[in-house]
N, C-alpha and C positions, 0 to 999 in steps of 0.2 A: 370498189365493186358496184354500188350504188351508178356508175356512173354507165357502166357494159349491162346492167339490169335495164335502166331505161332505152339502152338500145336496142338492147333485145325485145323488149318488150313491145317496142316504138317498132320494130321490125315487124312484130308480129299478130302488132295490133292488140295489145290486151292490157293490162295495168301491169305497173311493175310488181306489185302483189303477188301475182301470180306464181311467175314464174318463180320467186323467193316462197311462195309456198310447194311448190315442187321442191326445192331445193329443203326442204324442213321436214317434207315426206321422206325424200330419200336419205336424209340421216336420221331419222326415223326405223324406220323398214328397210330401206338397201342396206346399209351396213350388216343388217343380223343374216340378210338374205345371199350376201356375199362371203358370210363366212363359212355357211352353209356346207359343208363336207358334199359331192355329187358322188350318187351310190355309183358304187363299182359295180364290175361284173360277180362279186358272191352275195351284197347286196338283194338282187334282182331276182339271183337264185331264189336267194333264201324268202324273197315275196312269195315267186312262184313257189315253190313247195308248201308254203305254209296257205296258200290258195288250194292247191291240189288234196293238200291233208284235210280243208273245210270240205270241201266237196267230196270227198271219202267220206269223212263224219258221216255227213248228212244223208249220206246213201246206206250208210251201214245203219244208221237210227230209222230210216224207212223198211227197212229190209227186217230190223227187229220187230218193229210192230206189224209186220204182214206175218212173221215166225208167229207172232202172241195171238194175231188174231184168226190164224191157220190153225193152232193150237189149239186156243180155245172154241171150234168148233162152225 
């Protein structure tokens, strides 16, 4: 391997280093990144509604304090 490192390298202009530290990164970080489940379509849903249900809250928590402050006068 040592030996297609320097070629690549020698290709690309840079230390063999390099690219063997790419290669440390992604068994690093790719491997967890590839096992990764990709959300489905209920996934997505289930973002968007629990989006939809924040932004309800927070209208219904504004709506109470205009109830309390109509209220109180």
């Amino acid at each position: 391997m040592g030996e297609i490192l320097e070629f690549i390298s020698g290709e690309l202009g840079i230390t063999a280093a390099r690219p063997s530290s790419w290669r440390e990164q992604f068994l690093q970080f790719g491997q967890a990144a590839l096992k990764k489940q990709p959300q489905d379509g209920r996934d997505l849903e289930i973002a968007r509604l629990q989006q939809k249900l924040g932004g309800v809250t927070r209208e219904n928590e504004l709506l109470q304090k205009k109830i309390e402050r109509l209220e109180s006068g």
